[in-house]
N, C-alpha and C positions, 0 to 999 in steps of 0.2 A: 712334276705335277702340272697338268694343263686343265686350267675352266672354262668352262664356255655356260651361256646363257642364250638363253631367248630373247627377241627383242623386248618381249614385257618383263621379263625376271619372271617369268611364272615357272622358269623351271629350268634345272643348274644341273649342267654334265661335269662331273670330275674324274679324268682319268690320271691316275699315279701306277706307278712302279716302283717299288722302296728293294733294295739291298740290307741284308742284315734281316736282324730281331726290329720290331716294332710292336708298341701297346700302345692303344692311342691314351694320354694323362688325364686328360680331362673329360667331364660329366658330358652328356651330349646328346639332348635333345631340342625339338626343334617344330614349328608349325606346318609342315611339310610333309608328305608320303616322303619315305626311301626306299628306291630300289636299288642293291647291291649285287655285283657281277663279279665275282672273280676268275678271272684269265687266268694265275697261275699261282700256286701256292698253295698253304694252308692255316684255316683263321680261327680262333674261337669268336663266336659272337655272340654277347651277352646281350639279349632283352629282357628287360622290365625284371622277372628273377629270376631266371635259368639263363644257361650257356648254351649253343648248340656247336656244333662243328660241324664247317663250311671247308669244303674240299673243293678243287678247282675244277671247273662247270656248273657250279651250284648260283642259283640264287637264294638272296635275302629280303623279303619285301617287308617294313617298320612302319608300322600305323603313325598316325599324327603324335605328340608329343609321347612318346613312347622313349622311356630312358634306353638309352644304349651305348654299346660300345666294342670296339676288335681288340682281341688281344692274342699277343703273340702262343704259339700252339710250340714252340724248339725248334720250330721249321724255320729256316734262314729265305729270305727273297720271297717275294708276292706280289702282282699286279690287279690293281680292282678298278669296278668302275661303280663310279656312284652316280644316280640321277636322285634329285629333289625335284616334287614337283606338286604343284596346291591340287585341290578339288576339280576343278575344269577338267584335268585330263582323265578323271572317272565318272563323267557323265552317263548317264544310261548304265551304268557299268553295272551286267546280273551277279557282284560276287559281294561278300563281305570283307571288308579290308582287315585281315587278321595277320598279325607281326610271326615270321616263321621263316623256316629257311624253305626253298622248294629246288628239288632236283628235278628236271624233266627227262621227261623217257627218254630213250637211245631212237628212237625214230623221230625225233622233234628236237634234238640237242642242234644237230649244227644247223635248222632254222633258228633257233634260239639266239645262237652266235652271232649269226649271220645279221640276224637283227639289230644286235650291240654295236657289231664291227659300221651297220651302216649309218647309226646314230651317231656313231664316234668322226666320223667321216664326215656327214653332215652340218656335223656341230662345228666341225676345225673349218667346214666352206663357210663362202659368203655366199651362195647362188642365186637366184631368182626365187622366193617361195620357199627359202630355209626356215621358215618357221610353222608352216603347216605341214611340212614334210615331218618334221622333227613330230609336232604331233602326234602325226597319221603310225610314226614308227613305236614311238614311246603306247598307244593305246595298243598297237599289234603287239607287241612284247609284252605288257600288262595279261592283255587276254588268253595270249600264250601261258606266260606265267600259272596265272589265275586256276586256271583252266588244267594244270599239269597237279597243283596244289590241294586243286580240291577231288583228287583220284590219287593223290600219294596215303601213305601210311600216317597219322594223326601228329605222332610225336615224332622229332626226329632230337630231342634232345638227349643230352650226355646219359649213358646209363649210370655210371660209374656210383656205388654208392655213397661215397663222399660229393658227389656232383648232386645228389640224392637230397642230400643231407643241406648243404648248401643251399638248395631250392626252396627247400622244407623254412629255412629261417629267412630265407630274403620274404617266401610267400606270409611268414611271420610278423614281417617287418612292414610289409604291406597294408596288415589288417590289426597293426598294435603300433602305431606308429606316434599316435595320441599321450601313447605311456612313455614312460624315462628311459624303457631298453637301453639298460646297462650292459655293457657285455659282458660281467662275469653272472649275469641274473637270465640271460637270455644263454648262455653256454650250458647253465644251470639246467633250465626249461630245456634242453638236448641233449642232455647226459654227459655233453664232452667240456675239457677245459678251455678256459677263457683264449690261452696259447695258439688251441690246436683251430679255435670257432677262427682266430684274429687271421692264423695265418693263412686255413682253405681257404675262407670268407675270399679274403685276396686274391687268391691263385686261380679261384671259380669262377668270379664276377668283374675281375680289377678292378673293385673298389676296395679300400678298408673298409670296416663296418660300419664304426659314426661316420665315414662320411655317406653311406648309402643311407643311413636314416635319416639326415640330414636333406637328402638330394631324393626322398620319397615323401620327406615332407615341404619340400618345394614343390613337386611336381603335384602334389594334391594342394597345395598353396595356387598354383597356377589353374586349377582346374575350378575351382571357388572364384577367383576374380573373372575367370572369364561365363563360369555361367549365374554367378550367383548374385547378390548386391550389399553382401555379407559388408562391414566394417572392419577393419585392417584386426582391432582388438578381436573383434569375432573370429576372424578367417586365422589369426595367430592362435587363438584356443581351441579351434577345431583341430590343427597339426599338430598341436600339441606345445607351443612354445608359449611362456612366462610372459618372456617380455616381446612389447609390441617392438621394441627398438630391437631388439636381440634379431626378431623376425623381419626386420627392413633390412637387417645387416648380412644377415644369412641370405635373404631372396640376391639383392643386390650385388653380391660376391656371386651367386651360382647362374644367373641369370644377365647379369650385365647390366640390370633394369632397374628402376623401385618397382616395387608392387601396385605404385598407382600409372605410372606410366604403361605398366604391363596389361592392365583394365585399360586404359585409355588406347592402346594400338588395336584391343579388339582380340 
């Protein structure tokens, strides 16, 4: 695994190569665009609540706090590249940032490449002016991207109808997240048993299910302290939690933070 940054930290190149099966463990979002590259392999990538499948040439581009995460597909070996990077580098920029996977055409693919391989390359120098290059390459590849994304086909997630099914309860989970969602009450509300909701749930999203409900009602936790002026009790009975302690303890374990420190960085 190699990182690299810009002289301000506004924006993080990580190139890795893994051997074997990988799922990455933990919850993982974050105040940053991502854009994701994979050079070779094969990934599931789960946003917010669908999977899609990312084949090698594909990009991934994940709105700001946007839950997500890779998991492994039975494919053994895979190398990606990931950029973070804040609002500066979409200035001006005519598209809307929508979380999805995007394939570019056969006539723009190895521009596309070409453009990774020379961010990667720029990021490992020191040169003169390495960081407006980095820039100028990170906005071409964006616009490229952008621009392939919004002439592809709509959906490119999983058909599969347990992938279906899957979707149907995270999208559930999203907009009932206030209530106790028990999982033999929400398996209920989908006809299937609690066994079968616990084990897809896993296998579609790599999450277990409390803990996605949990980590939806952070991330609407996190969306309240940063636009709202709501009180801890307040912002804990909109997600749906009892105790205000209960909900410092949860934010804190998912996020790394309190809940006031997490208002106070902005």
């Amino acid at each position: 695994m190699s990182i690299y940054y810009n002289s301000e930290k506004s924006m993080m190149i990580d190139h890795t190569k893994r051997k074997g099966f990988f799922t990455m463990q933990d919850q993982h979002s974050h105040d940053e665009y991502e854009l994701y590259y994979l050079f070779a392999g094969e990934r599931d990538y789960f946003i917010r609540d669908r999977t899609y499948r990312v084949k090698q040439g594909s990009f991934v581009f994940v709105d700001k706090h946007e839950l997500h995460r890779t998991i492994d597909t039975g494919v053994p070996d895979h190398e990606r590249l990931v950029i973070n990077f804040n609002d500066s580098f979409l200035t001006d920029f005519p598209f809307a940032t929508l979380s999805g996977v995007i394939t570019l055409p056969p006539q723009v693919q190895f521009k596309g490449e070409n453009i990774v391989q020379e961010l990667l390359s720029e990021a490992k120098d020191q040169a003169n002016g390495r960081d407006i290059m980095l820039e100028s390459l990170l906005r071409q590849l964006l616009l490229l991207v952008f621009r392939a994304r919004d002439e592809q086909p709509k959906d490119d997630a999983q058909p599969s109808s347990v992938h279906q099914t899957m979707f149907e309860i995270a999208t559930y989970v999203g907009t009932h997240y206030v209530e106790a969602l028990r999982l033999h009450d929400v398996a209920a509300q989908f006809f299937i048993s609690p066994y079968y909701l616990s084990r897809k749930f896993k296998h579609c999203t790599g999450f277990g299910f409390a803990q996605y409900v949990q980590l939806v009602r952070v991330r609407e936790a996190q969306r309240l302290l940063r636009e709202t002026n709501l009180k801890m009790n307040e912002i804990a009975e909109h997600i749906g939690m009892e105790s205000v302690a209960n909900f410092h303890k949860l934010f804190k374990h998912t996020t790394g933070c309190s809940p006031l420190q997490f208002r106070k960085r902005g």
